[in-house]
Residue frames as a rotation matrix with the C-alpha (Angstrom) as fourth column:
UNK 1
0.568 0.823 0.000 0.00
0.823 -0.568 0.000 0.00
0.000 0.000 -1.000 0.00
UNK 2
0.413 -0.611 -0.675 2.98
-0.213 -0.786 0.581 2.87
-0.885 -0.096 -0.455 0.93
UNK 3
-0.530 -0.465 0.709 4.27
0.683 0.261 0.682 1.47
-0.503 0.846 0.179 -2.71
UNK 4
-0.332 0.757 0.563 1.46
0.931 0.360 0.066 2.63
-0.153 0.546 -0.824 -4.19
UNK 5
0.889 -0.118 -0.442 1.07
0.112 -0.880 0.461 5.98
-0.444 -0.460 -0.769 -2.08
UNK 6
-0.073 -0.768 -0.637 4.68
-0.008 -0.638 0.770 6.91
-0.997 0.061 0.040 -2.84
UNK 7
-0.673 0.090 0.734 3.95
0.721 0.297 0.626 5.82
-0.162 0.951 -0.265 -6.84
UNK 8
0.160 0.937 0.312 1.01
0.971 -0.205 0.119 8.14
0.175 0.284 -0.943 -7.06
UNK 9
0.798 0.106 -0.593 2.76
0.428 -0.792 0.435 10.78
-0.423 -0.601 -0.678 -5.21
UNK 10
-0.276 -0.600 -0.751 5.49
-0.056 -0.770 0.636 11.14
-0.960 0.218 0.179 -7.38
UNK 11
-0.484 0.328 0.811 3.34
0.861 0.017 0.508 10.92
0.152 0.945 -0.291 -10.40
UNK 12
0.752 0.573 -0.326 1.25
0.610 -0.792 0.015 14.16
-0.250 -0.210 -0.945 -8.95
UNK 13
0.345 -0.692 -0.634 4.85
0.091 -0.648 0.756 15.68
-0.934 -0.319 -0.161 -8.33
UNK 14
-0.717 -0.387 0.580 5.74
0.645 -0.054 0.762 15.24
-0.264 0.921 0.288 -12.28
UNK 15
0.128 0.827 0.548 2.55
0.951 -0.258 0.167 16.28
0.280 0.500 -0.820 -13.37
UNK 16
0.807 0.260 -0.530 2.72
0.447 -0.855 0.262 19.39
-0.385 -0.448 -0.807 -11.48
UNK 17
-0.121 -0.959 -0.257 6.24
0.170 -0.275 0.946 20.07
-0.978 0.071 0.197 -12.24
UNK 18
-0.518 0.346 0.782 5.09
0.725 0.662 0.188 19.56
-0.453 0.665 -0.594 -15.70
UNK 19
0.779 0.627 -0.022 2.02
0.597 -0.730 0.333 22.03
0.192 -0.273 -0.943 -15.72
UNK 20
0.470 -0.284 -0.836 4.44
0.032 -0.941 0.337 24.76
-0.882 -0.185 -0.433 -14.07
UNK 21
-0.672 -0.721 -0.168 7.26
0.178 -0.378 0.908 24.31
-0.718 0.581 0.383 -17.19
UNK 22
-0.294 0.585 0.756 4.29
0.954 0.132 0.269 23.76
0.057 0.800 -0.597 -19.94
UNK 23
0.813 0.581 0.031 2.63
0.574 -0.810 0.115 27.38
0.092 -0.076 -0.993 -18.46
UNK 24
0.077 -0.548 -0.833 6.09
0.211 -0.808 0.551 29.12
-0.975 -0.218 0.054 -17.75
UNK 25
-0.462 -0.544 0.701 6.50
0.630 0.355 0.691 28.51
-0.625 0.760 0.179 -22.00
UNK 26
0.008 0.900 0.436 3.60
0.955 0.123 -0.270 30.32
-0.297 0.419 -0.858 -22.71
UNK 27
-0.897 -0.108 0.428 3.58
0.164 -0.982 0.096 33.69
0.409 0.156 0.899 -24.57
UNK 28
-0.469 0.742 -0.479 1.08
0.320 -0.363 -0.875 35.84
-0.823 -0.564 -0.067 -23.26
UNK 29
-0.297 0.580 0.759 -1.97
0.904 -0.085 0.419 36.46
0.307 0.810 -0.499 -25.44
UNK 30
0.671 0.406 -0.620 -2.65
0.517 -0.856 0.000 40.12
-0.531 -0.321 -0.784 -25.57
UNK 31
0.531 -0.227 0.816 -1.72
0.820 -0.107 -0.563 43.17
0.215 0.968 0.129 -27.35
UNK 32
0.366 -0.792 -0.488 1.55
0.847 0.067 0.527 45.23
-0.385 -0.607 0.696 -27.28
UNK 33
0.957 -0.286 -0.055 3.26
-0.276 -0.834 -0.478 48.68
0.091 0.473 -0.876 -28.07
UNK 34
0.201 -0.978 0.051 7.05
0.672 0.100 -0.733 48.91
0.713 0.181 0.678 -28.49
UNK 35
1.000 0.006 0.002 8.25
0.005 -0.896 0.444 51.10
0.004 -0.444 -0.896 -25.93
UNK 36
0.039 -0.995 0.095 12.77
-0.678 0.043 0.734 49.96
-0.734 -0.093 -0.673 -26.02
UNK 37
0.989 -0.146 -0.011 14.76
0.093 0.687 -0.721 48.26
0.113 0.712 0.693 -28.44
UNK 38
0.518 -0.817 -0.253 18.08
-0.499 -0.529 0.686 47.34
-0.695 -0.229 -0.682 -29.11
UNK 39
0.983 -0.143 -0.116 20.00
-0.128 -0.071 -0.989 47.32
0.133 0.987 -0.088 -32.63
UNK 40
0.320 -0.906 0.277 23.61
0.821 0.411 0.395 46.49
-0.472 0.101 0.876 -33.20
UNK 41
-0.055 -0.541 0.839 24.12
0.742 -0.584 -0.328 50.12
0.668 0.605 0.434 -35.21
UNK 42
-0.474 -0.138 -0.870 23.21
0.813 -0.449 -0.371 52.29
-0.339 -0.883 0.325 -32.25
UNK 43
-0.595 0.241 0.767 21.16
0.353 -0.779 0.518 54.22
0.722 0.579 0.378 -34.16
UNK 44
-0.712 0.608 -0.352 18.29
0.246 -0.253 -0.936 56.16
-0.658 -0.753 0.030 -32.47
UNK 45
-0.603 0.783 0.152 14.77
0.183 -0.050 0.982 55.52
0.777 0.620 -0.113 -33.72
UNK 46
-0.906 0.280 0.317 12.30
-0.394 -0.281 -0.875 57.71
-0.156 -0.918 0.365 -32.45
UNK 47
-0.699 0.638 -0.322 9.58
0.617 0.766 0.179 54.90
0.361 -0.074 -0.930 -31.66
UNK 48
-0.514 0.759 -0.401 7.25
0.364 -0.231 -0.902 57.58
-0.777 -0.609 -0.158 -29.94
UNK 49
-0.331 0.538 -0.775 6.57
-0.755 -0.644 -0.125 59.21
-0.566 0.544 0.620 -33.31
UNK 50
-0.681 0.085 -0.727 6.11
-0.663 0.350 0.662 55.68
0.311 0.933 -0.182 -34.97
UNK 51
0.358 0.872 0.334 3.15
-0.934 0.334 0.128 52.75
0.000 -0.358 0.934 -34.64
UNK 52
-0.461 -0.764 -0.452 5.18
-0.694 0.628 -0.353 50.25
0.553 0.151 -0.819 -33.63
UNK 53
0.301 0.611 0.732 2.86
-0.911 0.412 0.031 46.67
-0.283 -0.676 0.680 -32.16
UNK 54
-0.790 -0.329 -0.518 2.94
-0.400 0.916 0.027 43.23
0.466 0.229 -0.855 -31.53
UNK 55
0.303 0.933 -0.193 -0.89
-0.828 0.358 0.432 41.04
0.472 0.028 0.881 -31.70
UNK 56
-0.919 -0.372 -0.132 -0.22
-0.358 0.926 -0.117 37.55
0.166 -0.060 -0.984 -29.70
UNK 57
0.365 0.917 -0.157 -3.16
-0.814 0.397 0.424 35.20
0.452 -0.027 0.892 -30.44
UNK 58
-0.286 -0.524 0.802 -3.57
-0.657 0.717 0.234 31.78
-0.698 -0.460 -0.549 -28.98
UNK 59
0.969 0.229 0.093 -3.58
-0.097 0.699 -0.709 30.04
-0.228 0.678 0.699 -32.26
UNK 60
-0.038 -0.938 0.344 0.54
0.708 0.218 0.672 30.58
-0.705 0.269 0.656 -32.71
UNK 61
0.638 0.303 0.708 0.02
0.636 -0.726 -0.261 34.31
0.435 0.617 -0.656 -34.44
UNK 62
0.266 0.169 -0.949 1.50
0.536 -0.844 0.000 37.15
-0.801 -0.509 -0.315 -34.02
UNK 63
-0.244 -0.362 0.900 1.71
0.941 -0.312 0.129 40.06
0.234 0.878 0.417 -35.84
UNK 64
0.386 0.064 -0.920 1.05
0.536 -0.828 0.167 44.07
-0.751 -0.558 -0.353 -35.70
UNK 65
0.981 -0.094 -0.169 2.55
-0.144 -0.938 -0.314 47.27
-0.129 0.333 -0.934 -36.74
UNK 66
0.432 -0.857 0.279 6.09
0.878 0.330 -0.347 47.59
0.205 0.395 0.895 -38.25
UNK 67
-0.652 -0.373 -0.659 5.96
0.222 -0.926 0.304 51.78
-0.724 0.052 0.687 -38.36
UNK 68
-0.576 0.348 -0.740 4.94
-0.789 -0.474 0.392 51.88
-0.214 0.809 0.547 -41.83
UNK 69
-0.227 0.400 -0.888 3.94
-0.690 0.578 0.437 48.33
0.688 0.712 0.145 -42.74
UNK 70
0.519 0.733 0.440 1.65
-0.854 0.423 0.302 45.44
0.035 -0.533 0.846 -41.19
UNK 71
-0.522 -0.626 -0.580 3.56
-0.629 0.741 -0.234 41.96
0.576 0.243 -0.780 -40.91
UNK 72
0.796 0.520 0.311 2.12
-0.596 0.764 0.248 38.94
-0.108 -0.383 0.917 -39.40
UNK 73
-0.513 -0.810 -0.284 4.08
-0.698 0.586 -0.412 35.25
0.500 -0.013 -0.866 -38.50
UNK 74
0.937 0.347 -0.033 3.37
-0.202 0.617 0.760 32.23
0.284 -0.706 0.649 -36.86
UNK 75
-0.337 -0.602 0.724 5.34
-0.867 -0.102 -0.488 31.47
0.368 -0.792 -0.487 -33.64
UNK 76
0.664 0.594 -0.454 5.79
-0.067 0.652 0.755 28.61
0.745 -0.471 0.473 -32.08
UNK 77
0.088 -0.521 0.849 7.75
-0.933 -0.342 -0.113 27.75
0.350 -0.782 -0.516 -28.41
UNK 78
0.867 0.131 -0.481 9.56
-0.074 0.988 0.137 24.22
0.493 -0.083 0.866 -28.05
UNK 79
0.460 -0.231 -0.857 11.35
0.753 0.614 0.238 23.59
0.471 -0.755 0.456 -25.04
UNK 80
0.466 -0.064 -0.883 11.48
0.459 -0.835 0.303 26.94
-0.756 -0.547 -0.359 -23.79
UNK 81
-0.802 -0.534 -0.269 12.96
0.172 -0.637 0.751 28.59
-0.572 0.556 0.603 -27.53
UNK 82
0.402 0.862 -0.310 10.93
0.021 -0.347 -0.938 30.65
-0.915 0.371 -0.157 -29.23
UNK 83
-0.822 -0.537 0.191 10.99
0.347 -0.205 0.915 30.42
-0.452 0.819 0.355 -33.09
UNK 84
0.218 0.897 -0.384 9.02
-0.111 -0.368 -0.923 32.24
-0.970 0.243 0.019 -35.33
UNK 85
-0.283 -0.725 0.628 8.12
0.229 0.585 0.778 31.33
-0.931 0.364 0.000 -38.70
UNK 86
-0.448 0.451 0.772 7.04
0.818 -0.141 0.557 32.54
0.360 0.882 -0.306 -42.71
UNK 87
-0.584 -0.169 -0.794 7.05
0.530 -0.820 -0.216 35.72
-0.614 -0.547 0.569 -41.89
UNK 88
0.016 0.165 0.986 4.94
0.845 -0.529 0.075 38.39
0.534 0.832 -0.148 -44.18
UNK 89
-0.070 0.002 -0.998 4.79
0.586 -0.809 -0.043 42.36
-0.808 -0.587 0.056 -44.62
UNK 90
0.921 0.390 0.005 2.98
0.300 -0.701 -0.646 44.64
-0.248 0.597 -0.763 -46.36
UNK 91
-0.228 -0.973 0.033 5.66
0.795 -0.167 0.583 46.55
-0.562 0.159 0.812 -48.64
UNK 92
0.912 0.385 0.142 4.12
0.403 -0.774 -0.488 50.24
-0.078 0.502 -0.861 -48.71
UNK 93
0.197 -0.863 0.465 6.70
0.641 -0.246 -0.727 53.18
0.742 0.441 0.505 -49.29
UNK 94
0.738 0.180 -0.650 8.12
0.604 -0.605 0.519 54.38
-0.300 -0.776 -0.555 -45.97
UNK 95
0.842 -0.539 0.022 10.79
-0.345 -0.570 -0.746 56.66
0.415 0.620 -0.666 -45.85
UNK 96
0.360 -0.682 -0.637 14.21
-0.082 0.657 -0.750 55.80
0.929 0.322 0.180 -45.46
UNK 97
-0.529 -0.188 0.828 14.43
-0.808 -0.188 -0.559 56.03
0.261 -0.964 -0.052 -41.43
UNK 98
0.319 0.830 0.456 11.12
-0.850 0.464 -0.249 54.18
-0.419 -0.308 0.854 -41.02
UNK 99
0.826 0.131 -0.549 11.99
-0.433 0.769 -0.469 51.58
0.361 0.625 0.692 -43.64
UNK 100
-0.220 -0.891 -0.397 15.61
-0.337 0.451 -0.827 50.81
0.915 -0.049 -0.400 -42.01
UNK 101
-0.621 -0.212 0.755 14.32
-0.768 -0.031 -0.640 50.66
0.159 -0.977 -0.143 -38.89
UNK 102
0.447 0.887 0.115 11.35
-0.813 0.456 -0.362 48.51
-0.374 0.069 0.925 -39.74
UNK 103
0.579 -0.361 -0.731 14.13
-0.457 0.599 -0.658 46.30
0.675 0.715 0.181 -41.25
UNK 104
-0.529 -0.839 0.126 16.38
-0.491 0.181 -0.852 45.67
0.692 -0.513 -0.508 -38.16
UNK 105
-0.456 0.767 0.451 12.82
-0.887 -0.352 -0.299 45.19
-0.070 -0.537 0.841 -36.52
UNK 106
0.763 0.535 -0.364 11.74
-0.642 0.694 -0.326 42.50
0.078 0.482 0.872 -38.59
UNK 107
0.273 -0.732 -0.624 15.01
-0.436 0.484 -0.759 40.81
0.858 0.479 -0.187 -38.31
UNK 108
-0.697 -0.566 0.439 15.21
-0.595 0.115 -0.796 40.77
0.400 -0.816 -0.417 -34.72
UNK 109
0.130 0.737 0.663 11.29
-0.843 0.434 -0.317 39.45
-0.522 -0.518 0.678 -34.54
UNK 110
0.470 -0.096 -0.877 12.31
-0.805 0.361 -0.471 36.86
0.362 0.927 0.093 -37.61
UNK 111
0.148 -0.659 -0.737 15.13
0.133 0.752 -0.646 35.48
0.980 -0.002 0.199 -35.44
UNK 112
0.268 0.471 0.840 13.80
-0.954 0.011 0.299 35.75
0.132 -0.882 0.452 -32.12
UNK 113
-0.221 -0.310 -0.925 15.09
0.180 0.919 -0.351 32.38
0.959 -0.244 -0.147 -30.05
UNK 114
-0.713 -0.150 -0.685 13.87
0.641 0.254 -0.724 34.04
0.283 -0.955 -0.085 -26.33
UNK 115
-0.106 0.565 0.818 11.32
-0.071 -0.825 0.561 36.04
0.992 0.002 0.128 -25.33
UNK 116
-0.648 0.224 -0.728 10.52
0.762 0.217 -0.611 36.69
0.021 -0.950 -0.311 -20.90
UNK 117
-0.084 0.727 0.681 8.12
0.446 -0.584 0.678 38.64
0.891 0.361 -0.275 -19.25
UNK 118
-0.682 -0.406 -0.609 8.99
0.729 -0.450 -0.516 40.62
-0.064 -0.795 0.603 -16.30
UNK 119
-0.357 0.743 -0.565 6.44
0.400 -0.425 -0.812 43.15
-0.844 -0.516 -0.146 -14.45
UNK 120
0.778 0.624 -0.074 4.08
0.155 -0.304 -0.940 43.29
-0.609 0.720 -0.333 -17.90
UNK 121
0.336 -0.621 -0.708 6.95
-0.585 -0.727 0.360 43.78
-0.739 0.293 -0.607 -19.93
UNK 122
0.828 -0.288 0.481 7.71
0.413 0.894 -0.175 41.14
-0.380 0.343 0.859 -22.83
UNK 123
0.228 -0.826 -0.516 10.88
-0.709 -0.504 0.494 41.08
-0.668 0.253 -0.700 -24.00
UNK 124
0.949 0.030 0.314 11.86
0.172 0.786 -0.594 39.29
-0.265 0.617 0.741 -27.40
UNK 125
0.240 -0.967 -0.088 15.24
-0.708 -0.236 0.665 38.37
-0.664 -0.097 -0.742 -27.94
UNK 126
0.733 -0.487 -0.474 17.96
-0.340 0.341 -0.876 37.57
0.589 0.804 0.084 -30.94
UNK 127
0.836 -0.511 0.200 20.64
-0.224 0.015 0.974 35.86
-0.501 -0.859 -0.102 -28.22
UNK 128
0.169 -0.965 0.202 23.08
0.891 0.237 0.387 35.14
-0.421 0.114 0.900 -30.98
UNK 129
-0.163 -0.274 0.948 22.81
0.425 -0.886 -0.183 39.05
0.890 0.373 0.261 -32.55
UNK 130
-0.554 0.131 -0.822 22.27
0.682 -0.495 -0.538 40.51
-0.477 -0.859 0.184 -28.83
UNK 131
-0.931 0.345 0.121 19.36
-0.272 -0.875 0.401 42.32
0.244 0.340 0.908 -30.05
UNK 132
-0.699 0.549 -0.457 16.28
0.673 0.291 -0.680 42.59
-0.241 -0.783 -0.573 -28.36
UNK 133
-0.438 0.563 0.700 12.53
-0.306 -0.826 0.473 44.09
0.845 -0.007 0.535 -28.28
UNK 134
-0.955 0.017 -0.295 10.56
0.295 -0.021 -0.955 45.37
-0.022 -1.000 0.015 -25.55
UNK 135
-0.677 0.660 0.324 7.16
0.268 -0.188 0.945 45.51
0.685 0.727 -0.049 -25.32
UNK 136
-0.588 0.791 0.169 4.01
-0.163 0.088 -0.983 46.85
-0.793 -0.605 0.077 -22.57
UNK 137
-0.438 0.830 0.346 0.87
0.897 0.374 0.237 45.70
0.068 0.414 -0.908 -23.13
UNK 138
-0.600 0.575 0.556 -1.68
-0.287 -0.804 0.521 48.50
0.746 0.153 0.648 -24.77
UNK 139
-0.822 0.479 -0.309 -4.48
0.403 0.104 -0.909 49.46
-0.403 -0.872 -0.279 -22.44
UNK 140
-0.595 0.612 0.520 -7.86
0.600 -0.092 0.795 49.99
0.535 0.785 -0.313 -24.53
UNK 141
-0.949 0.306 -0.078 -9.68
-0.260 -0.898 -0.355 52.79
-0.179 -0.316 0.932 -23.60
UNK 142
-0.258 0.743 0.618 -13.56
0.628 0.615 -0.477 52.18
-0.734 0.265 -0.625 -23.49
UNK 143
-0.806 0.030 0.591 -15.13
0.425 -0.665 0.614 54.17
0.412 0.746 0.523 -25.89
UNK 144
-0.807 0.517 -0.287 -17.10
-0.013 -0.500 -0.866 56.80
-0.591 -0.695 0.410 -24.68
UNK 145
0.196 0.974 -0.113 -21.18
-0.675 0.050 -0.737 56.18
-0.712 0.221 0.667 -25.24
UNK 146
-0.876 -0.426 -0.226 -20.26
-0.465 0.620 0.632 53.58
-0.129 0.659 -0.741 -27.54
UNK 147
-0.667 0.694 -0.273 -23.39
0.517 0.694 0.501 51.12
0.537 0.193 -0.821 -26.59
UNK 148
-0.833 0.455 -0.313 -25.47
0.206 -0.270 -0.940 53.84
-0.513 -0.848 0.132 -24.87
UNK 149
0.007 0.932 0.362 -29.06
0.938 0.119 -0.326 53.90
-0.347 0.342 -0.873 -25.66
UNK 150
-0.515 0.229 0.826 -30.26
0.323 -0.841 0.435 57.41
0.794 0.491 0.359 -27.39
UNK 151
-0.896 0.433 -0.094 -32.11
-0.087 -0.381 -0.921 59.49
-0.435 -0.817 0.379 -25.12
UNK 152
-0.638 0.768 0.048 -35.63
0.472 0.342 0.812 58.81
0.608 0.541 -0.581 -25.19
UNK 153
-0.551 0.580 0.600 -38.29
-0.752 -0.657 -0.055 62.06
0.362 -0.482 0.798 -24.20
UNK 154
-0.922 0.387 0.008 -40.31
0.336 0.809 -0.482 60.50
-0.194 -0.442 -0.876 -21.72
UNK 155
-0.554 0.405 0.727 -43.79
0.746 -0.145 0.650 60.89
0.369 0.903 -0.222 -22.58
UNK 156
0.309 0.483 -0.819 -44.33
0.864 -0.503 0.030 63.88
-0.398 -0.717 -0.573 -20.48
UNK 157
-0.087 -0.915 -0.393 -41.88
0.263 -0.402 0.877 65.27
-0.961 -0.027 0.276 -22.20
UNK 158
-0.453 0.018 0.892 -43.21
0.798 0.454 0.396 64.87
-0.397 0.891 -0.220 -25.25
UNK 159
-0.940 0.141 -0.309 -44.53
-0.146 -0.989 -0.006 67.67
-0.307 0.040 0.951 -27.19
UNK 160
-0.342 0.926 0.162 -48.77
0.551 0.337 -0.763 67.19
-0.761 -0.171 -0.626 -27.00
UNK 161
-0.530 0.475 0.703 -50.90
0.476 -0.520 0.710 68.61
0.702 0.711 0.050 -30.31
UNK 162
-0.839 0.514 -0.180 -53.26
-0.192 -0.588 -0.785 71.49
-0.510 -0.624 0.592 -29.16
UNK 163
-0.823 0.515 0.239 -56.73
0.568 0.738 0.364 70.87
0.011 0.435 -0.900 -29.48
């Protein structure tokens, strides 16, 4: 019987152990702004003036803003390495800031091999080019009156024919 009991108990203790590495793997589903990066030319790109996102779905999606152009990928995450794969992107005309940066971008989300997530913060990482994005998660604003009824005159209110 204490066979049995200690058999069962460390089968719970895998399982669990299990469960914690299977959920630490997980990207978070939810949507992101750029707010840091880091590039191997030291350039400075000013991200506040550009739309710079990342969409995670929980089909193995992600995708978003570039700056100028939309891109999309599937992503997948096997034994804690993140790889992302068959990349696309829209190929409007940015100018020649936007478009280099939006290149160094795409290269770093292309060859992505780490991503963590530290107080709301994701961080995707290139660990053999030490290059890295950073990302918070957007906060949607409701929309004001969005689903609010019309005002409706009550029927006092109403304006009565004279008679």
């Amino acid at each position: 019987m204490k066979k049995a009991i200690y058999t069962i108990a460390v089968f719970a203790l895998f399982l669990a152990a299990s469960a914690g590495v299977a959920y630490s793997q997980q990207m978070p589903v939810a949507k992101f702004k750029l707010s840091g990066y880091w590039f191997r030319d030291k350039m400075a790109y000013r991200i506040d003036k550009m739309d710079v996102t990342l969409n995670v779905s929980a089909d193995g999606r992600i995708g978003g803003k570039a700056g100028c152009n939309v891109y999309g990928a599937d992503f997948s995450i096997t034994n804690g390495k993140l790889k992302v794969s068959g990349p696309i992107s829209t190929m409007m005309f940015c100018d020649e800031i936007t478009n280099g940066f939006e290149r160094k971008f795409l290269d770093v989300i292309q060859n992505a091999d780490t991503f963590s997530l530290k107080d709301k913060k994701l961080t995707i990482t290139n660990s053999k080019r030490h290059t890295y994005l950073v990302f918070e998660p957007v906060v949607e604003e409701a929309k004001e009156n969005c689903c609010a009824k019309p005002d409706v005159a009550s029927p006092s209110d109403r304006p009565t024919k004279n008679r």
